[in-house]
N, C-alpha and C positions, 0 to 999 in steps of 0.2 A: 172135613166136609168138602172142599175145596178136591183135592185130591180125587175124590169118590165122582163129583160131581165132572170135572175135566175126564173122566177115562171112558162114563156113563154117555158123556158127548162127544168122544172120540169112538167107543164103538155106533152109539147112535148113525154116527154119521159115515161110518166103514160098511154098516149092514145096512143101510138105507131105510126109508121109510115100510116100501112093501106096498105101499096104495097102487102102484102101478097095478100089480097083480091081482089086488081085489075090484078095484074100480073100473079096471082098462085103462086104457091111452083116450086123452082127451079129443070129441068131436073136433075134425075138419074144420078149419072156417071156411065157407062159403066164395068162392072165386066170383068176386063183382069186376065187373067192367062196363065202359061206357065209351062208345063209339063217338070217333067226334063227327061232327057234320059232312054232307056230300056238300062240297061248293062246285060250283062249274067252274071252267078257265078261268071265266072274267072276274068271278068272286073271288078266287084264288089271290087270280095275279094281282089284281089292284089295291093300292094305295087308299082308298077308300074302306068302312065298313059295309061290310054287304047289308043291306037292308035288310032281313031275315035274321040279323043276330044285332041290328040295333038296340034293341031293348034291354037284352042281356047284358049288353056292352055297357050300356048308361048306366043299370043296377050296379055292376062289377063297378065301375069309375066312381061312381057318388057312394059305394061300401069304400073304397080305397080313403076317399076326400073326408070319410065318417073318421074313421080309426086315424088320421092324420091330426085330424083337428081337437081330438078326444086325447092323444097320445104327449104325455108332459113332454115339456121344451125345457131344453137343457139353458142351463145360468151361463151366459159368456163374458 
């Protein structure tokens, strides 16, 4: 049985399935992109967060401080 079965999966897998050619080639994914922000000079260069991405920034910082504080601490 073994024998029968090993050559059954041997040619299986030499002549291929064949779905290619009945189904087609699978749908494209969809090309997403996401522009980042226009900042001006001063938003650029500075040391500061630009007011206009405050908010985002605090959500971003208080998800980081979530999954920190949620996240097991190692035994030393």
């Amino acid at each position: 049985m073994q024998p029968a079965l090993a050559a059954w999966l041997a040619l299986s897998l030499l002549a291929g399935t064949g779905a290619e050619e009945m189904c087609g080639a699978p749908p494209a994914s969809p090309v997403r992109s996401i522009p980042a922000p226009h900042l001006s000079p001063e938003e650029r260069l500075s040391p500061h967060m630009p007011e206009s991405l405050r908010c985002d920034a605090c959500h971003a910082i208080a998800f980081q401080v979530g999954i920190r504080e949620t996240a097991p601490r190692s035994q030393e």
